[in-house]
TORMARGU-273497 format. One line per field, with one value per residue (C-alpha): residue in three letters; x, y, z. Coordinates in nm, 3 decimals, padded with zeros to 5 digits, always signed. Layout:
mimar: c(ALA | ...) $
east: c(X | ...) $
north: c(Y | ...) $
up: c(Z | ...) $
end
This chain:
mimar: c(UNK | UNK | UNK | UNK | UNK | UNK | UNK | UNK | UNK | UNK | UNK | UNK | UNK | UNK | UNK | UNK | UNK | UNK | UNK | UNK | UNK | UNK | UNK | UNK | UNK | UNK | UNK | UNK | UNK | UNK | UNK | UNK | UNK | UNK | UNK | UNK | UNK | UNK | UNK | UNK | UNK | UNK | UNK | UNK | UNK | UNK | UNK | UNK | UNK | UNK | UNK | UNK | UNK | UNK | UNK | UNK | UNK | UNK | UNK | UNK | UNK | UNK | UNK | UNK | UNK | UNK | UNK | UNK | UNK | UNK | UNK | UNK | UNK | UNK | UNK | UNK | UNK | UNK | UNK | UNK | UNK | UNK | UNK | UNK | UNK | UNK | UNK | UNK | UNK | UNK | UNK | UNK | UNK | UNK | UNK | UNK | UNK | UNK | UNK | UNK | UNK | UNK | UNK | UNK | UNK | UNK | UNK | UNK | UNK | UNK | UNK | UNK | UNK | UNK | UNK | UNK | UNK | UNK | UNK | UNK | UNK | UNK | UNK | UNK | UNK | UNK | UNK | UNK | UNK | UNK | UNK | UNK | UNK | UNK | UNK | UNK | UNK | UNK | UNK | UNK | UNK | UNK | UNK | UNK | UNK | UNK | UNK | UNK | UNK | UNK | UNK | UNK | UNK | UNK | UNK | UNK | UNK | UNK | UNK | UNK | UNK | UNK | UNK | UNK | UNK | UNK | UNK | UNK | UNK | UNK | UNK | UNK | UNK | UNK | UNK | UNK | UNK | UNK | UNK | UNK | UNK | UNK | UNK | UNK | UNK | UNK | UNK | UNK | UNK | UNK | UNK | UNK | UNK | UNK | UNK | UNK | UNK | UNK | UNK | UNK | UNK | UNK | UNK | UNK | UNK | UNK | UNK | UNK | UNK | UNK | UNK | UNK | UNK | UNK | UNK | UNK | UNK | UNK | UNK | UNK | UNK | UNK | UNK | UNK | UNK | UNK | UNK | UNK | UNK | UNK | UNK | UNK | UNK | UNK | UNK | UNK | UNK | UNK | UNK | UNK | UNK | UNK | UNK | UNK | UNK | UNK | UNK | UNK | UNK | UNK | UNK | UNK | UNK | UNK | UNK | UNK | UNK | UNK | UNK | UNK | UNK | UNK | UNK | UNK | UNK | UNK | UNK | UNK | UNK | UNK | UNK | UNK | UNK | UNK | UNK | UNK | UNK | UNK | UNK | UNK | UNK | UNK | UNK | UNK | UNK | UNK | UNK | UNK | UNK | UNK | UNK | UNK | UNK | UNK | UNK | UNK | UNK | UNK | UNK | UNK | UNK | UNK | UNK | UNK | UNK | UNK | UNK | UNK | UNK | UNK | UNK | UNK | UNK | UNK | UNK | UNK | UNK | UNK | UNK | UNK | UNK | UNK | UNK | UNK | UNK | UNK | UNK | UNK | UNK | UNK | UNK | UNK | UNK | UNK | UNK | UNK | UNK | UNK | UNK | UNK | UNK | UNK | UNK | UNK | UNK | UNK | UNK | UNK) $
east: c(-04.342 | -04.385 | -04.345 | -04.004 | -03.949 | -03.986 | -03.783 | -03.459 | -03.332 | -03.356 | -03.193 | -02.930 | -02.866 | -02.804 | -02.593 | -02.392 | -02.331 | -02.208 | -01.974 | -01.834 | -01.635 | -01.733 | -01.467 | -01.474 | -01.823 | -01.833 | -01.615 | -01.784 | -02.075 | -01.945 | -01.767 | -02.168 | -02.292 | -02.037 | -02.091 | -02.472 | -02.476 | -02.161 | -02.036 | -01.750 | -01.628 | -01.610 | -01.311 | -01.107 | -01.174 | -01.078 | -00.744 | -00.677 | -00.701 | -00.481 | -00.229 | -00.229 | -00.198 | +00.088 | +00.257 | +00.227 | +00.287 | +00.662 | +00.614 | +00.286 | +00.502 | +00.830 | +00.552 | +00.400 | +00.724 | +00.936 | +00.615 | +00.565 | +00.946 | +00.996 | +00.673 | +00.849 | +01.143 | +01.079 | +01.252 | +00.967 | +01.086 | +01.388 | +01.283 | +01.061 | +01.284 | +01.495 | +01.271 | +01.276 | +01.452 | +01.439 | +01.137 | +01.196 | +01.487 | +01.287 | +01.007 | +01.256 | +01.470 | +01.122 | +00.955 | +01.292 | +01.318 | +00.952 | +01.029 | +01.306 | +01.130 | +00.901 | +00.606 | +00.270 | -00.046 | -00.168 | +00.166 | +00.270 | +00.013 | +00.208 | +00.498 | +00.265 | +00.135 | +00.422 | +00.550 | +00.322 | +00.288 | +00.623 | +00.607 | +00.716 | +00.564 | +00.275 | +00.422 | +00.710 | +00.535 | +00.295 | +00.583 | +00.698 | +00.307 | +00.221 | +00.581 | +00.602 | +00.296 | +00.362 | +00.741 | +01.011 | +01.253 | +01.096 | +00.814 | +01.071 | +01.180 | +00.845 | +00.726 | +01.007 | +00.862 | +00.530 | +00.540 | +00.883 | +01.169 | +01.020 | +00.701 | +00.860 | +01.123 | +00.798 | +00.661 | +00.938 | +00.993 | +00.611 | +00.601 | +00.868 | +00.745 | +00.407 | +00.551 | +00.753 | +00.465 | +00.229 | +00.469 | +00.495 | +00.161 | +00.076 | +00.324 | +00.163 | -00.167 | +00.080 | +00.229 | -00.157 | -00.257 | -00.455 | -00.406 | -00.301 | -00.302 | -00.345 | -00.405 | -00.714 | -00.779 | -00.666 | -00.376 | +00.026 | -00.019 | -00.402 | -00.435 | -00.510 | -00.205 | +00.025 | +00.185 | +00.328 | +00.642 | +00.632 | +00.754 | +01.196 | +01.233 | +01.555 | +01.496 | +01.537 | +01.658 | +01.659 | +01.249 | +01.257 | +01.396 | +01.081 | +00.748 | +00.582 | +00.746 | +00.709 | +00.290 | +00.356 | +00.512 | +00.281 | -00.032 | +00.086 | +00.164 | -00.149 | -00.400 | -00.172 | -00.145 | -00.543 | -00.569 | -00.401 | -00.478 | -00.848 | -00.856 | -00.558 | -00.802 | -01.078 | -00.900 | -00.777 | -01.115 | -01.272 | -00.992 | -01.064 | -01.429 | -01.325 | -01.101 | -01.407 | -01.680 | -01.561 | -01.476 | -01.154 | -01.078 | -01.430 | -01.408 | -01.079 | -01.182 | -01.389 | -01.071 | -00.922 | -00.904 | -00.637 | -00.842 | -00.926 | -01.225 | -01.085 | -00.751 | -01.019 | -01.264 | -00.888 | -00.762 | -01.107 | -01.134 | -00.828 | -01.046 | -01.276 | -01.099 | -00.699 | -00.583 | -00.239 | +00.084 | +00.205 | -00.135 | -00.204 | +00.072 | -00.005 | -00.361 | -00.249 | -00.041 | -00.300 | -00.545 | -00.337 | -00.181 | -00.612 | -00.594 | -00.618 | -00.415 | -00.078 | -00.147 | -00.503 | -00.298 | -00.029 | -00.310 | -00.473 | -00.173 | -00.114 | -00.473 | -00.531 | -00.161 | -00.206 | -00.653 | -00.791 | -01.056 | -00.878 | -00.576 | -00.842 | -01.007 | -00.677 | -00.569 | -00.936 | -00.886 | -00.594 | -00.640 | -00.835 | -01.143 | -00.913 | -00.606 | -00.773 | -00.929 | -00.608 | -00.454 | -00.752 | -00.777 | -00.400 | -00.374 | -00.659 | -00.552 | -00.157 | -00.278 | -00.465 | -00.189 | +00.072 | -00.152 | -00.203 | +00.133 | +00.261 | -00.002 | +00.137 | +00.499 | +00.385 | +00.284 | +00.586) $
north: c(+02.836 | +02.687 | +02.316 | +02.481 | +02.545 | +02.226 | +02.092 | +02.289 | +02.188 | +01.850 | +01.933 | +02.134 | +01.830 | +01.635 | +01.809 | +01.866 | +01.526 | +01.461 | +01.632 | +01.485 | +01.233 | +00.883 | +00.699 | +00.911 | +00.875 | +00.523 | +00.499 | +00.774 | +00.570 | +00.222 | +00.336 | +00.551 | +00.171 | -00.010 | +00.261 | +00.200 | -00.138 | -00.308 | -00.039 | -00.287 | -00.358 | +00.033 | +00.122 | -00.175 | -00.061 | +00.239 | +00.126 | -00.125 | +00.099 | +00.369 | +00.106 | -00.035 | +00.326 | +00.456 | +00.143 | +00.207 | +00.519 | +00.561 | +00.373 | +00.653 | +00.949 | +00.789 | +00.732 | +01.093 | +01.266 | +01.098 | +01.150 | +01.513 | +01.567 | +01.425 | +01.602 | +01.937 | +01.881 | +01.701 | +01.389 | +01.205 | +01.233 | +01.099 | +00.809 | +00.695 | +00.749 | +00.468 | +00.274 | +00.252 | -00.022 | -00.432 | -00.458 | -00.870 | -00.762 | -00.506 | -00.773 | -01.025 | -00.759 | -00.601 | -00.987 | -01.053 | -00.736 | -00.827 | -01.153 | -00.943 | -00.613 | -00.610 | -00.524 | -00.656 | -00.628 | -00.303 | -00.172 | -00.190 | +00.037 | +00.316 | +00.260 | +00.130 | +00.462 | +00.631 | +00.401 | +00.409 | +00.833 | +00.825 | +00.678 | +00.276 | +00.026 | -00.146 | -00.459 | -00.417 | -00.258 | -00.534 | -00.833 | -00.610 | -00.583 | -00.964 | -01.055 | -00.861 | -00.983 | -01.319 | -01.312 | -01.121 | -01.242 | -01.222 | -01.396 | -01.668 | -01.727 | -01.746 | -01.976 | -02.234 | -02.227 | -02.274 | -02.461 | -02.596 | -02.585 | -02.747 | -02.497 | -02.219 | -02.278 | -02.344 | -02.054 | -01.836 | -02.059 | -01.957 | -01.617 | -01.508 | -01.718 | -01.558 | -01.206 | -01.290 | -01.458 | -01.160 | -00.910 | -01.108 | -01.124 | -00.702 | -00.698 | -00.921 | -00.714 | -00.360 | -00.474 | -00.503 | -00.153 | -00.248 | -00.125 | +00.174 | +00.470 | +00.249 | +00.509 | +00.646 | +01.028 | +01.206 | +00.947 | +01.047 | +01.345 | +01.426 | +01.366 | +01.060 | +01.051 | +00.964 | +00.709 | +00.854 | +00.952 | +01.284 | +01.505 | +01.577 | +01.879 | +01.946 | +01.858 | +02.119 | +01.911 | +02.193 | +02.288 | +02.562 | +02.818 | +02.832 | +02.960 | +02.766 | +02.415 | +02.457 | +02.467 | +02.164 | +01.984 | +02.114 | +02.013 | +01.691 | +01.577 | +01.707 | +01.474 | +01.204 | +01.190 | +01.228 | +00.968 | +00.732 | +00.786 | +00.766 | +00.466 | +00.281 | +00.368 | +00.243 | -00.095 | -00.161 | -00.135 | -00.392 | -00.570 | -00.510 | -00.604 | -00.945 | -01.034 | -00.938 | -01.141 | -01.375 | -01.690 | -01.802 | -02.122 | -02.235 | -02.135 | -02.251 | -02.566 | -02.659 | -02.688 | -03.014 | -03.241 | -03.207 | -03.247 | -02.979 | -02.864 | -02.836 | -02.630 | -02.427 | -02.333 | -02.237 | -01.997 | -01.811 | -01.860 | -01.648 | -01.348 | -01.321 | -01.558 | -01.396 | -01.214 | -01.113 | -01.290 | -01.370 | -01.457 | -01.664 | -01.920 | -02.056 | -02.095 | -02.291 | -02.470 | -02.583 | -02.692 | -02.899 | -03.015 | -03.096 | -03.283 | -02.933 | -03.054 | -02.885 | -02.771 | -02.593 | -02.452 | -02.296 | -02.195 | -02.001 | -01.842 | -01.704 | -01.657 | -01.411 | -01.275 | -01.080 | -01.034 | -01.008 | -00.774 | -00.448 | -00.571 | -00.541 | -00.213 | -00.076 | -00.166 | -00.049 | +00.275 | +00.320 | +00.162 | +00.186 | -00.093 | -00.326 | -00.295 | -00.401 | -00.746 | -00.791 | -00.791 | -01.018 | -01.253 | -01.311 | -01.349 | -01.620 | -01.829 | -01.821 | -01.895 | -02.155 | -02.327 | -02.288 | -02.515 | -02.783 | -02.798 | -02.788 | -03.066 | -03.255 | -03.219 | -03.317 | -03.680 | -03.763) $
up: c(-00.515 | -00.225 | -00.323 | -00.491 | -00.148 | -00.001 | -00.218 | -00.225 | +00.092 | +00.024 | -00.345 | -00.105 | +00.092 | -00.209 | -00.395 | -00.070 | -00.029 | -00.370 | -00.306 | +00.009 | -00.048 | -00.092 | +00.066 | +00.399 | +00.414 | +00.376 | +00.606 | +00.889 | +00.805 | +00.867 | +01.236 | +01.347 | +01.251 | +01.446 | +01.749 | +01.698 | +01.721 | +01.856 | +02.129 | +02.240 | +01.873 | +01.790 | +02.001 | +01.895 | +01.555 | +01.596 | +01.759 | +01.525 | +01.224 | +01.365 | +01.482 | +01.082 | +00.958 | +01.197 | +01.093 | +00.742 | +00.782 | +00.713 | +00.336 | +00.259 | +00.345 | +00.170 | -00.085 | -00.132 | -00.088 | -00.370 | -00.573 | -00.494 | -00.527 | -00.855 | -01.012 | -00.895 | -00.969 | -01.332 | -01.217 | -01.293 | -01.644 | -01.596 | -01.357 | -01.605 | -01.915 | -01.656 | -01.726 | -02.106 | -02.275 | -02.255 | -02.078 | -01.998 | -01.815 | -01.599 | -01.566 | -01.374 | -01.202 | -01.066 | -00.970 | -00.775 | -00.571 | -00.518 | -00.271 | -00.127 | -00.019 | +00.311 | +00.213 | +00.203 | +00.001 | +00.117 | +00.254 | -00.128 | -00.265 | -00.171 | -00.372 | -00.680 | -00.711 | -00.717 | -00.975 | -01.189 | -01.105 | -01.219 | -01.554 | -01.495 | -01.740 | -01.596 | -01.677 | -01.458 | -01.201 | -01.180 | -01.164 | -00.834 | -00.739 | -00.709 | -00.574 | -00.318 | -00.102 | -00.079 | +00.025 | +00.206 | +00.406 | +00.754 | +00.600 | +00.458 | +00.832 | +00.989 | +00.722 | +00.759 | +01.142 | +01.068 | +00.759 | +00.688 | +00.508 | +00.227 | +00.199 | +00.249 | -00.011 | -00.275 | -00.164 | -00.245 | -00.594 | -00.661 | -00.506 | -00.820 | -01.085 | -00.992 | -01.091 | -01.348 | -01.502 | -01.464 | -01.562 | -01.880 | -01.929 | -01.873 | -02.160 | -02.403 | -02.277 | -02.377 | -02.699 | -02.816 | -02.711 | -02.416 | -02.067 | -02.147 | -01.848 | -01.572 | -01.269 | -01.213 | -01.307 | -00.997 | -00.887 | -00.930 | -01.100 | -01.177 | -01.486 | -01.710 | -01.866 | -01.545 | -01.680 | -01.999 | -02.051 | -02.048 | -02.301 | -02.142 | -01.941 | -01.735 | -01.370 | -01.140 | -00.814 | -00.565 | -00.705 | -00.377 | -00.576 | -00.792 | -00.650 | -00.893 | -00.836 | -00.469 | -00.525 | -00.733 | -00.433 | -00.178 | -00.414 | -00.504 | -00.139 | -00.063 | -00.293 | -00.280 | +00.083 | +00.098 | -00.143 | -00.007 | +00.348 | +00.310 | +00.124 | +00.364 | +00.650 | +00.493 | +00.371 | +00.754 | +00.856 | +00.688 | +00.782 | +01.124 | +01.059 | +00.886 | +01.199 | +01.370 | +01.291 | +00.983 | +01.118 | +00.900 | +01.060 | +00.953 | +00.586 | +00.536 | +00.696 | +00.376 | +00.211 | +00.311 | +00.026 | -00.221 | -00.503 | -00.812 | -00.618 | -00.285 | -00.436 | -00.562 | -00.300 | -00.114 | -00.373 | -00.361 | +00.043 | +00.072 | -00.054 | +00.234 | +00.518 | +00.461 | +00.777 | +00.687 | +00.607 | +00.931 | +01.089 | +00.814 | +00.892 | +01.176 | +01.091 | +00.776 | +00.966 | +01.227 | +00.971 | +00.763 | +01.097 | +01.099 | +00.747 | +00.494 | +00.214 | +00.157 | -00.219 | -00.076 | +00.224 | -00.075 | -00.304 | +00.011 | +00.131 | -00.205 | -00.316 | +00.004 | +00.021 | -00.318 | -00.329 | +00.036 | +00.037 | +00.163 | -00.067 | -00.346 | -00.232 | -00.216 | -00.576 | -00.688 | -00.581 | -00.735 | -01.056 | -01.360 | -01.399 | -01.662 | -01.460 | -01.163 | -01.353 | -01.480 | -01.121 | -00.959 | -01.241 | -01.235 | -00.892 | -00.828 | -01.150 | -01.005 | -00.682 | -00.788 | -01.051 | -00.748 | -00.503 | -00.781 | -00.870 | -00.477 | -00.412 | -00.707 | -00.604 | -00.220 | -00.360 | -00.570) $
end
C-alpha cells in the first residue's frame, strides 16, 4: 500500500501531462530554456513572436471566421460542391492566384486549412499552396531590386510552373486512391472526413437564428483558432531561434559553384538557413555578388520559400503524414529542377 502510494503522484503527474498539450508545452518549455540560459535572447523572442503573430493575425481570424461561418451555416457544402468539376482548370486557376496573393509560407496556412476544412481538392489546394510562397507582387518588385529584372521574371516563370506542376501531380496521386482526407483529425471540422463533400443540406446564411448553429460557430472558431495559434506561435519561434544563432550567410556560402552538387546542397540549405522572402534577397544577392552561382541562389530561394523549418512545422500540424511528404518532397525536387534549369539558361 504504501509503495501504491508512492507511486500515484507520480502516475498523477503523468497522466496530467498527457493531457496538456504538446505544442504549448514545447513551446513553454523552449522560452523557461531560453530564460534559463540566454536572458538577453528571451525578450527578443518573445517580441519577435508576438510581432509575427499580430501581423498574421488579420489572415488567422479571416481564416477561422469563414471556416466557422460556413460550418454553421452549411456553406461549406456549397463551397466545396464549387469546387467540383474540371479539376486541370482549378489546378492552373489556383497556381496563378498563387503568385498573385501576398502571402507567405506560414501566413498561408491559414487559408489552407480552411480550404481544405471546406471541401477543396487537395490537388488544387496544393497548386495555390506551393505558389503562393515564392511570389506576390511586392515580392516581384523587391526582387527586380535585389536580383534583377531577369531573376525575378524566372522566378515568377518557376514560382507557377512549380504549382501547376504539383497540383498535377496530387491529382495523379487522387485518381489512384491515395491521399485521401488530407487534414489531420481535429483540423476544419473535427473529424477525419473534412475534406469530403458532404452529403447537400440547405445553407442557412443568417445561422443566429438557430441555437444549435450558433454552438457550431462558437466551437469551431474556438479549436480552429487554438489550433492554429499555438502552432503559428510555435513556428515563429524557431524562426526566431534560427535568426538567432544559425549563421545563414555561412551555410549558404557552401553553395557557390553552379554545378549538380552545389544546386543541391542550396535547395536543401534553404531548409535550415531561409529567413523569409524579403530577407532572403538581399542575402542572395550579396553572395552571388560573392561568386554563389545564380541557379544555387534560385534553387535556395525556392527551396526555403516553400520548406523552412517553421514553414514545415506549420504544414505538419496541419496535415496528415503522406500529405506532408508529398508537400516536402515536391518542394525540394522543384526547387532543385528550377536552379538547374535557371543555371542552364544563365550560360546560354
Amino acid at each position: 500500500m504504501s509503495e501504491m502510494k508512492r507511486i500515484s503522484p507520480l502516475a498523477s503527474f503523468y497522466a496530467a501531462l498527457r493531457k496538456f498539450d504538446r505544442v504549448v508545452f514545447a513551446l513553454l518549455l523552449g522560452l523557461a530554456l531560453l530564460a534559463i540560459f540566454n536572458q538577453e535572447q528571451f525578450i527578443p523572442s518573445l517580441l519577435f513572436v508576438g510581432k509575427a503573430l499580430v501581423s498574421i493575425g488579420p489572415f488567422i481570424l479571416l481564416s477561422v471566421g469563414m471556416t466557422a461561418y460556413a460550418q454553421a451555416t452549411g456553406a461549406d457544402n456549397l463551397i466545396a460542391k464549387a469546387f467540383q468539376g474540371n479539376k486541370a482548370k482549378m489546378i492552373i486557376f489556383a497556381a496563378l492566384m498563387g503568385v498573385l496573393s501576398p502571402f507567405c509560407s506560414c501566413g498561408v496556412i491559414p487559408l489552407i486549412a480552411a480550404l481544405l476544412g471546406m471541401g477543396v481538392p487537395l490537388s488544387a489546394v496544393m497548386a495555390f499552396w506551393l505558389a503562393s510562397p515564392l511570389m506576390d507582387p511586392a515580392m516581384m518588385v523587391l526582387t527586380i531590386g535585389a536580383l534583377g529584372f531577369e531573376f525575378a521574371i524566372a522566378k515568377l516563370i518557376m514560382a507557377a510552373i512549380i504549382g501547376i506542376m504539383g497540383g498535377f501531380a496530387i491529382l495523379a496521386l487522387e485518381t489512384n486512391g491515395l491521399l485521401k482526407n488530407p487534414l489531420r483529425a481535429g483540423v476544419g471540422d473535427g473529424g477525419c472526413g473534412s475534406s469530403h463533400i458532404r452529403n447537400p443540406e440547405k445553407a442557412v446564411w443568417k445561422f443566429w437564428s438557430e441555437q444549435s448553429r450558433i454552438e457550431k460557430f462558437l466551437k469551431s472558431a474556438k479549436l480552429n483558432l487554438f489550433f492554429l495559434g499555438k502552432w503559428l506561435a510555435f513556428a515563429f519561434f524557431l524562426e526566431n531561434l534560427m535568426l538567432a544563432y544559425i549563421p545563414a550567410d555561412n551555410i549558404v556560402a557552401l553553395v557557390g559553384g553552379g554545378d549538380f552538387l552545389s544546386i543541391a546542397l542550396a535547395t536543401f540549405a534553404g531548409v535550415p538557413a531561409y529567413l523569409n522572402g524579403y530577407a532572403a534577397l538581399p542575402l542572395v544577392a550579396g553572395l552571388i555578388e560573392q561568386g554563389m552561382a545564380p541557379g544555387a541562389g534560385m534553387a535556395f530561394l525556392i527551396g526555403g520559400g516553400v520548406t523552412s523549418i517553421p514553414a514545415a512545422m506549420a504544414v505538419w500540424a496541419l496535415a496528415r503524414f503522406p500529405v506532408f511528404i508529398s508537400y516536402i518532397t515536391l518542394s525540394l525536387a522543384s526547387a532543385f529542377v528550377a536552379g538547374l534549369l535557371f543555371q542552364a539558361f544563365t550560360m546560354l
